[in-house]
Structure formats: structure tokens, C-alpha cells
C-alpha positions as CSV (number, residue, x, y, z in Angstrom):
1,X,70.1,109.2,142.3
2,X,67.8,108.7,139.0
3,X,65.0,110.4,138.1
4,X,62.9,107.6,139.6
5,X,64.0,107.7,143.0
6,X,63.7,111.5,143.5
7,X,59.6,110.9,141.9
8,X,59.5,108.5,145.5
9,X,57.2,109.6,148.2
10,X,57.3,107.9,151.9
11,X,53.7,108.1,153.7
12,X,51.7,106.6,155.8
13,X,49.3,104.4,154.3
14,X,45.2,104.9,154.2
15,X,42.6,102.6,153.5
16,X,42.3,102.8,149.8
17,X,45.9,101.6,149.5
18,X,45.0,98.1,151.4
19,X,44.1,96.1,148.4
20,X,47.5,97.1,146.7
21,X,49.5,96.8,149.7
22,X,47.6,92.7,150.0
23,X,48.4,92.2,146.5
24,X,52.1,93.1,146.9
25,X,52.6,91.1,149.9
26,X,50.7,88.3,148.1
27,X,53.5,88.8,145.3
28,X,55.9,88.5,147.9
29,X,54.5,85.6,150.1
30,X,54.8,83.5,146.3
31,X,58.2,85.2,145.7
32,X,59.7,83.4,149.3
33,X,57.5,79.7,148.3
34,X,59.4,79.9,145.1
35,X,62.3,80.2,147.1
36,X,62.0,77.8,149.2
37,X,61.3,79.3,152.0
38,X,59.4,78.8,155.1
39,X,58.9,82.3,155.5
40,X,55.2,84.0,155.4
41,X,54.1,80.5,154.3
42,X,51.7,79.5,157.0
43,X,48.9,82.4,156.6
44,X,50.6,85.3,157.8
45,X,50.5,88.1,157.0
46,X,46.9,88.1,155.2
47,X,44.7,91.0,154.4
48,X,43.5,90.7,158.1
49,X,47.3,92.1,158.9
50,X,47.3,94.8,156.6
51,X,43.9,96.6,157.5
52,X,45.0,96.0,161.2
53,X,47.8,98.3,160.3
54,X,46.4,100.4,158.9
55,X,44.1,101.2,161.4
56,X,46.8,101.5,163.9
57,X,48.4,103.4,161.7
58,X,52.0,101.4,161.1
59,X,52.0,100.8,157.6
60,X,53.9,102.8,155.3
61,X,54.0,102.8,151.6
62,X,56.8,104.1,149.4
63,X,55.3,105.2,146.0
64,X,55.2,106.7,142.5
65,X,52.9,109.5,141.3
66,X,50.4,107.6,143.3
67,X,51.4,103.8,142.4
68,X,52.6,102.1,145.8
69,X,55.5,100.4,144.9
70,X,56.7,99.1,148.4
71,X,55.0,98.2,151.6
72,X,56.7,97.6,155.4
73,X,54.9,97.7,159.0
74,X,57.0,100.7,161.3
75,X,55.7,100.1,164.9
76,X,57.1,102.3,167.3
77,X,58.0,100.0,171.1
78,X,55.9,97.1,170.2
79,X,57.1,93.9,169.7
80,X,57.0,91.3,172.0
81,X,59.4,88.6,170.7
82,X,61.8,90.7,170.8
83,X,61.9,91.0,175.0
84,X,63.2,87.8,174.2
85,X,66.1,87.8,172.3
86,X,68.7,85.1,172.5
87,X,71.5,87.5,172.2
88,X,71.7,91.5,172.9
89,X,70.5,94.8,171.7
90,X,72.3,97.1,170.7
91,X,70.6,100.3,172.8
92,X,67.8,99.5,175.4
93,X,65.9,103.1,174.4
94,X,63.0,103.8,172.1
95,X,63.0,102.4,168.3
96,X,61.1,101.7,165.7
97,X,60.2,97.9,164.3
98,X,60.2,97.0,160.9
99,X,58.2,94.2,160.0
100,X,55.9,92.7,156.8
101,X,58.4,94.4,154.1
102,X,57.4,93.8,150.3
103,X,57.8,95.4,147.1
104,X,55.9,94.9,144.1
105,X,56.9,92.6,141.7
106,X,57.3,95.1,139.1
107,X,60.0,97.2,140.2
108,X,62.4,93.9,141.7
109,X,65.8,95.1,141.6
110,X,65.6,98.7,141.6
111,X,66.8,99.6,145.1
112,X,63.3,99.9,146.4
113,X,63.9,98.3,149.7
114,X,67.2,100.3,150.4
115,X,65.8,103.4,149.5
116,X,62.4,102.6,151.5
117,X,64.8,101.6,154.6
118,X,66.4,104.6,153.9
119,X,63.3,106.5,154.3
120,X,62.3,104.9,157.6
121,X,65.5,105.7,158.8
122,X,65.0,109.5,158.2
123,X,61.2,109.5,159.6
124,X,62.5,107.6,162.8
125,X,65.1,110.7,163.4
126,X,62.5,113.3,162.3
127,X,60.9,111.5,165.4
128,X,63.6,111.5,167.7
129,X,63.6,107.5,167.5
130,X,67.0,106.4,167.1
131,X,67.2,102.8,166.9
132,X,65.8,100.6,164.1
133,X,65.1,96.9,165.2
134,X,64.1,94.3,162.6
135,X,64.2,90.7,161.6
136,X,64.0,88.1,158.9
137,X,63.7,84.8,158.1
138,X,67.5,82.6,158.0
139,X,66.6,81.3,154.4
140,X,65.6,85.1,153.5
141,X,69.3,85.9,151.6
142,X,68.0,89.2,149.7
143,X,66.8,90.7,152.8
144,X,70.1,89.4,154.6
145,X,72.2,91.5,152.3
146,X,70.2,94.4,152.1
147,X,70.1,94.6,155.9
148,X,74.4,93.9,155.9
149,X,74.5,96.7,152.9
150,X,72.6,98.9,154.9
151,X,74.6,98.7,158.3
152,X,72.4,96.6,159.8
153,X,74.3,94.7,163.3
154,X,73.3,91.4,164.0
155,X,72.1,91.0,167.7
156,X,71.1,87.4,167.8
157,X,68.0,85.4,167.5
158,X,64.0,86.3,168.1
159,X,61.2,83.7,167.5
160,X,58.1,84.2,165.6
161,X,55.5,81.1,165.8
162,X,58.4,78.9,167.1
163,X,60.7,79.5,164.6
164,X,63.7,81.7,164.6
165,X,64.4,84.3,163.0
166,X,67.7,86.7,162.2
167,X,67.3,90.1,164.5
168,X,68.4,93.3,163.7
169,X,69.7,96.6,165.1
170,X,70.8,100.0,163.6
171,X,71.3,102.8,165.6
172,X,70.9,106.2,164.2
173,X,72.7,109.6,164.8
174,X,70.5,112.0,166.5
């Protein structure tokens, strides 16, 4: 690794991060518009979402020497849509949920999001969680390859809002 992803710190995010962990998802929310995609273009998430979890506590930041550089929801048993999957789970025991993952505009193409995923991964074992669930968009490609790269198994199809989305399973070694 470089010198700038051993300076990385994985935390739990408070309430003076909210505004930077908006404006990153706002980058990101423009980022997937540009790209054509239908993804996080109806109003969600908004700064509603992020203050929401951040008072449940299940938004995590990966950062800098106190810059946040990444943001992503990790909400531990909850998630509805996915009860209802159009396909099968890998494991049927506790996981995590990854959701609302962004990184800032600035530091594009540096690995972030591996490295963050990486991160989540560990602090799910630390907690004795070993299954990571997540989904994304179909017309989401980055995400698509980072979650393939990453080992990722494809377990079918979840819908958000009446639309479907890609879900995704990794199970971890305990």
C-alpha cells in the first residue's frame, strides 16, 4: 500500500461530518446523472438521509487527517427489500448492509471504495458479522466491478421504489 492508504482512518461518523458527507453524495448523485443513470435521481438520498444515519449511528466515513474522503450507510439486520429477493442468499445469519456509498470527487480513482469495502469487511468480523449484503443500480458499471473485484456473489434481484436493483452477498471468514 502507499503512503496514503495507511494515513486512512475507518469511523463512525458524528454530526459535524454531515454537511461533508451531503456534499459528497451530492457529488455523487451528479456523478450517476452524468452517467446516465437512474440511480439516486429521484431525491434520495438527501440530507434528511444522512442526519438520519447518523443518529442511528450507520454511517461511516473513511478519512484523511481529518478530511472525509468516502461515505457508505453499514446497517446491521435491517433492510426490508431484501426479505424479498427474487433469487437466494447466500447465508440466512446476521450481516451487515451496505447502502448510500460515495466518495468525494477529489480522490476518484484512487481505490477508495475498495479499500473502504475493505474496511467494513474487517469491522463486520471484529463484530462477529459475517456476511456483507449490498446492492446497486444495473446501469451502476463502476460499482459493478468493484463489487466483482472484491468477491462480491451475485444473488439475484431486490427492488427499491419499484425499480430493481443488482444484490449482493460476501461472506466472510470468521
Amino acid at each position: 500500500m502507499n503512503s496514503f492508504s495507511e494515513n486512512l482512518t475507518f469511523r463512525k461518523a458524528v454530526k459535524s461530518d454531515a454537511e461533508t458527507i451531503w456534499e459528497i453524495l451530492q457529488q455523487a448523485i451528479l456523478r450517476r446523472k452524468k452517467d446516465g443513470s437512474q440511480q439516486w435521481q429521484n431525491g434520495y438520498p438527501n440530507s434528511e438521509t444522512v442526519h438520519s444515519d447518523i443518529e442511528k449511528n450507520q454511517n461511516y466515513v473513511l478519512e484523511s487527517g481529518h478530511r472525509v474522503l468516502a461515505t457508505a450507510a453499514l446497517i446491521f439486520n435491517d433492510e426490508p427489500a431484501y426479505e424479498k429477493i427474487k433469487g437466494k442468499w447466500l447465508t440466512d445469519s446476521d450481516f451487515y448492509v451496505v447502502h448510500r456509498v460515495a466518495v468525494s470527487d477529489e480522490f476518484l480513482g484512487r481505490g477508495l471504495i475498495q479499500i473502504f469495502f475493505k474496511k467494513m469487511e474487517a469491522f463486520a468480523q471484529q463484530n462477529k458479522v459475517f456476511s456483507i449484503k449490498v446492492d446497486t443500480n444495473f446501469d451502476n458499471p463502476a460499482m459493478l466491478r468493484i463489487l466483482e473485484k472484491l468477491g462480491y456473489m451475485y444473488c439475484g434481484e431486490v427492488e427499491f421504489s419499484g425499480s430493481p436493483r443488482k444484490a449482493f452477498e460476501k461472506v466472510l471468514t470468521g
